[in-house]
N, C-alpha and C positions, 0 to 999 in steps of 0.2 A: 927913534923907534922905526925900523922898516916897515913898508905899507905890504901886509897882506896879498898874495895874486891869487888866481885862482887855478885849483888843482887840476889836472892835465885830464881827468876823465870826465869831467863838467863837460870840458870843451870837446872829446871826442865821443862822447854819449850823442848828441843830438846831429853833429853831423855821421855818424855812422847809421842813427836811424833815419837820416834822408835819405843818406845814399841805401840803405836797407829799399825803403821806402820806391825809389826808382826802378830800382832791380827789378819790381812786382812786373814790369810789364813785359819780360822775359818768361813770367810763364814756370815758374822754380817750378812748381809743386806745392804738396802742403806739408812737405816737413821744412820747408822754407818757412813756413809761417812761426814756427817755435824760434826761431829767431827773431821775427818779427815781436811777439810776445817780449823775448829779451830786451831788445833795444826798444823797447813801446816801456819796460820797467825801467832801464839806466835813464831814459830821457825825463821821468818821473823824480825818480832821485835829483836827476843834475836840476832841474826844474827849481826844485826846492831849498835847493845849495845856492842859485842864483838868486831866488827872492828874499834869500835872509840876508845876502849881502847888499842888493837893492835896500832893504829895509831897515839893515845899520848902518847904511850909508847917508839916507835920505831923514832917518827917522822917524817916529812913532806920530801921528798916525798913519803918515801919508807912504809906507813902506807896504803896510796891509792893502789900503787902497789900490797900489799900483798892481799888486798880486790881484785882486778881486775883480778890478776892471779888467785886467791882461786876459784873466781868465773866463769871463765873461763875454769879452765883443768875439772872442776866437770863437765858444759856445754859441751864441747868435749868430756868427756869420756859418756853423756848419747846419743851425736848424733852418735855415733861410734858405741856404742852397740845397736841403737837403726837401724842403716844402716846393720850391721851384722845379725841380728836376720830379719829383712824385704826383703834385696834381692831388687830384682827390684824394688818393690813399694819405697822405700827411695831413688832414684837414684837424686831427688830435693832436699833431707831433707835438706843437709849441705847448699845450696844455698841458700833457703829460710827461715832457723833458721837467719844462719848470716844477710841477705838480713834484716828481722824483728831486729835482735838487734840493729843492725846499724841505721836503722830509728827511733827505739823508742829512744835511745840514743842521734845520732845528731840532733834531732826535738823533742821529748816527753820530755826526762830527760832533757836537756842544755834549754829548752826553760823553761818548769817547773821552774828551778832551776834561769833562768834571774827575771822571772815572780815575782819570790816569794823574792829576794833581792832586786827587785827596789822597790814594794808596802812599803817592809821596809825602803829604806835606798834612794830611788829615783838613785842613779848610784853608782854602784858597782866599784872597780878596779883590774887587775888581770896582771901579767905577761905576755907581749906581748909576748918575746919571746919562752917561754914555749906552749903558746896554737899554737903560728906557726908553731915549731916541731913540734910538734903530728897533725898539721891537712897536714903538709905535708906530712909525713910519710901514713898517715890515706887514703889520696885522689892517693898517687901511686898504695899502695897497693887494693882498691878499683875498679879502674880500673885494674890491670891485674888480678885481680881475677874473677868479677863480670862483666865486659863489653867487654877486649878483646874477650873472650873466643867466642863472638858473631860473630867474625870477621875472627876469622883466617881457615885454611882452610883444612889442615892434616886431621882432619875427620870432618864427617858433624853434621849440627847441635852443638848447642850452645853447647860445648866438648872441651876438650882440649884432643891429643893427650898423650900415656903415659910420652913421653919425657917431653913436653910441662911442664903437670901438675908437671911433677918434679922440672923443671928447675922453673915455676915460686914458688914451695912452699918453692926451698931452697930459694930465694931472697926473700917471705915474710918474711922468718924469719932471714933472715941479715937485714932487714928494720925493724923490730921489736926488735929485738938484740940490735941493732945502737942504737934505741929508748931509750931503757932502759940504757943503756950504757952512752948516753946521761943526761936524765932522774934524775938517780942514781950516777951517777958518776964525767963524766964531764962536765955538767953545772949544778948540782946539784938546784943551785942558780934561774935558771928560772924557778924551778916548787914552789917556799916558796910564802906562801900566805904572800903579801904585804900591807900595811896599812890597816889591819884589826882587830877587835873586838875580837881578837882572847881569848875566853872566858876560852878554853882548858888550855893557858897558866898560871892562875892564879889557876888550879885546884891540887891539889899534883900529883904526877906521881906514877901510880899505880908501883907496885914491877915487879921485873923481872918475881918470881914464877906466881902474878896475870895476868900477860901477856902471859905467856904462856899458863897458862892455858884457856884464851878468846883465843889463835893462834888456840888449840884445841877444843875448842866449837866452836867458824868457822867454823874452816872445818865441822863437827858435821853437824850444823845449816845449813852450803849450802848444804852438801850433802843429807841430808832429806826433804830439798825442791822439789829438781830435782826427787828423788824418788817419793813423794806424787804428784808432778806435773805429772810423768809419768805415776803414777794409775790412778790419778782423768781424764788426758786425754780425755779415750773414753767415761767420761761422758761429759766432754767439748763439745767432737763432734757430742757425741747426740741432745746436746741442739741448737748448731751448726746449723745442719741437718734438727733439728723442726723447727728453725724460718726460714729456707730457703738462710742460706748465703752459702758463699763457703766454702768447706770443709780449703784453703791454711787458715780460721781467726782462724781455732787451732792452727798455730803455733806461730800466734803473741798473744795469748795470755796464751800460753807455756813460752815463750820469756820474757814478762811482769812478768810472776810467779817468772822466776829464774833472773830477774836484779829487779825484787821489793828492796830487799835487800841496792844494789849498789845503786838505786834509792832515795830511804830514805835516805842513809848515804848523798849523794849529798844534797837533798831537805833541811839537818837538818843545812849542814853547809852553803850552802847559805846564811838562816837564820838568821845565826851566823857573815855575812857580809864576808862568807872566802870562796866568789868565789871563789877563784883559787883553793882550794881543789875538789871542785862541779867539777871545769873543768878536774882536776887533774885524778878523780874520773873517771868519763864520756867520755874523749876522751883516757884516756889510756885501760879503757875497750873494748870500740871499739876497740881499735888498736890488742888488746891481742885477742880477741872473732873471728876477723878474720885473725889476724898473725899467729892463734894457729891452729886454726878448719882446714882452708885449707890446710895445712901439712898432720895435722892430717888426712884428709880423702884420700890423696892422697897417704898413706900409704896402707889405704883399699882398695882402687881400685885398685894399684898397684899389690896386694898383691892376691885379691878376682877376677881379671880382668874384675869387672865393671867401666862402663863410667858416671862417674859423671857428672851429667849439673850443671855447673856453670853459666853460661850465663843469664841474666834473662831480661824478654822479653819490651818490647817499654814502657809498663807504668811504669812499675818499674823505668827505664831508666830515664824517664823524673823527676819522684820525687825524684831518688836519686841525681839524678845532681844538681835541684833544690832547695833539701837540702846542696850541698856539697856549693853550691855557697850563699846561704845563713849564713850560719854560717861563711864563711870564710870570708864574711861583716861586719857578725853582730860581730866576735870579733877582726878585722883589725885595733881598735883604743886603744883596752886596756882597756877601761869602757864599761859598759852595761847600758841600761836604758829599761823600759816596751814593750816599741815599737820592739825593736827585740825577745825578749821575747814571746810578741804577734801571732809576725810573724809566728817564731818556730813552735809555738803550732798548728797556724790554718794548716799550712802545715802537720804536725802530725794528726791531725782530718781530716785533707785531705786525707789522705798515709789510714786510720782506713776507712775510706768512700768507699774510690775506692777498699775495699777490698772487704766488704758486696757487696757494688753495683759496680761490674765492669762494 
């Protein structure tokens, strides 16, 4: 059987939007920028074409993982430089990026992803034990990052001291270690997609050489996302600005740009009847998106001796909770069907609502 390569617009998606990319400092104009747009979409696509080959290559679990981490340290290394270069004005950034992925993930992406497997297939099934890890792990670290911080009392306002924020960024990242450790290692078995249509399997197994090379157009693909996301920004906030919402709905729809990616790769295998990948996908993101970034930023403060607010205020509070207690429902039995799907989503349209109109 011949080995699989890969289609010729994977590979000119991502270098056309560098070189797009370059161009910027010639000054186009802004109908330059709808191409920007374009090739900020085709790097999205190819993005997602490369990690499902990554991920039939390598196999289940450790394909999702490589997507969630990839897509992760890019996301942390753009809120880091994006905190460095800003000073006071980003002292919310890290809270409220995270805050935003977190929600589109446990409510957008997991709700999407039931929505569009039961229409097919009416109820899905997935490893219990697998998604209960990770929403344990997921709902610790959740709280001492985003809600203690409200509470305690070393310095004022929603803060953690510098001790604090140490002490708690080394234990996200033994909860997130664990995770993976777990994950990859020793229960390897609760993240394998179970009784599913698993279409991948009956396809040839691209080569190691074509693998590597989709490991490197990855990286490629997400890092020119986050780049194109962080130009096209302040026109986001322009637009933002004209229709009158709040300045915080640029960064959930920063947030949406850089897990679009992660997002499709979930939606496709849903699809495909391979919840547990979708979940695989989705809760291990989250987990990595906040195990990573609050280290990571506690490094800066530590280092720059700004005070990072973590803490995030009474409405947040209620919808994140409402989400955490919702998913841990809707996947308490093992199958899925429309109805929690449903739910997900309206509470997602909810979290999008009370942004524009708080």
């Amino acid at each position: 059987m011949t080995q699989p390569g890969l289609p010729k617009w994977t590979i000119i998606a991502p270098i056309a939007a560098w070189i797009s990319f370059a161009l910027l400092q010639f000054n186009l104009g802004d109908a330059y920028k709808i191409i920007l747009v374009f090739t900020l979409i085709s790097s999205v696509l190819a993005a997602v074409h490369h990690a499902e080959v990554v991920a039939h290559y390598v196999g289940e679990p450790f394909g999702t993982l490589i997507l969630a981490l990839a897509i992760t340290v890019i996301e942390v290394a753009l809120i880091v430089s994006l905190m460095l270069s800003g000073g006071e004005e980003t002292l919310s950034l890290a809270r409220d990026t995270v805050l935003a992925a977190v929600m589109i993930i446990l409510t957008g992406i997991i709700g999407l992803c039931i929505c569009a497997g039961a229409a097919r297939f009416k109820e899905q099934r997935f490893t219990l034990q697998g998604t209960g890890s990770a929403l344990i792990a997921l709902n610790a670290i959740l709280v001492l990052t985003l809600i203690l911080p409200n509470y305690t009392t070393s310095e004022q306002g929603p803060v953690y001291s510098s001790g604090q924020l140490i002490f708690v960024s080394v234990i996200s990242l033994v909860i997130y270690g664990t995770f993976v450790f777990v994950q990859s290692v020793r229960h390897r078995d609760y993240f394998l997609p179970q009784d599913a249509e698993n279409e991948e399997s009956h396809a040839p197994q691209p080569s190691g050489k074509t693998a590597l090379s989709s490991l490197v157009l990855l990286v490629f693909c997400l890092a020119i996302v986050v780049l194109l996301a962080k130009k096209l920004s302040p026109d986001i906030e322009g637009i933002v600005l004209r229709i009158g919402a709040p300045e915080s709905l640029v960064g959930v729809i920063i947030a949406l740009v850089v897990l679009l990616p992660e997002g499709m790769a979930a939606f496709k295998a849903a699809r495909k009847n391979r919840l547990q990948t979708s979940l695989n996908l989705a809760l291990g993101s989250a987990l990595a998106s906040i195990g990573l970034t609050i280290p990571a930023v506690a490094v800066v403060s530590v280092i720059t001796g700004l005070k990072i607010t973590l803490g995030i205020d009474s409405k947040a509070l209620v919808l994140l909770i409402l989400s955490q207690f919702t998913v841990m429902w809707a996947l308490a039995t093992g199958k899925t069907n429309i109805l929690q799907g449903v739910v997900l989503m309206v509470i997602f349209f909810a979290y999008l609502f009370t942004i524009i109109a708080p």
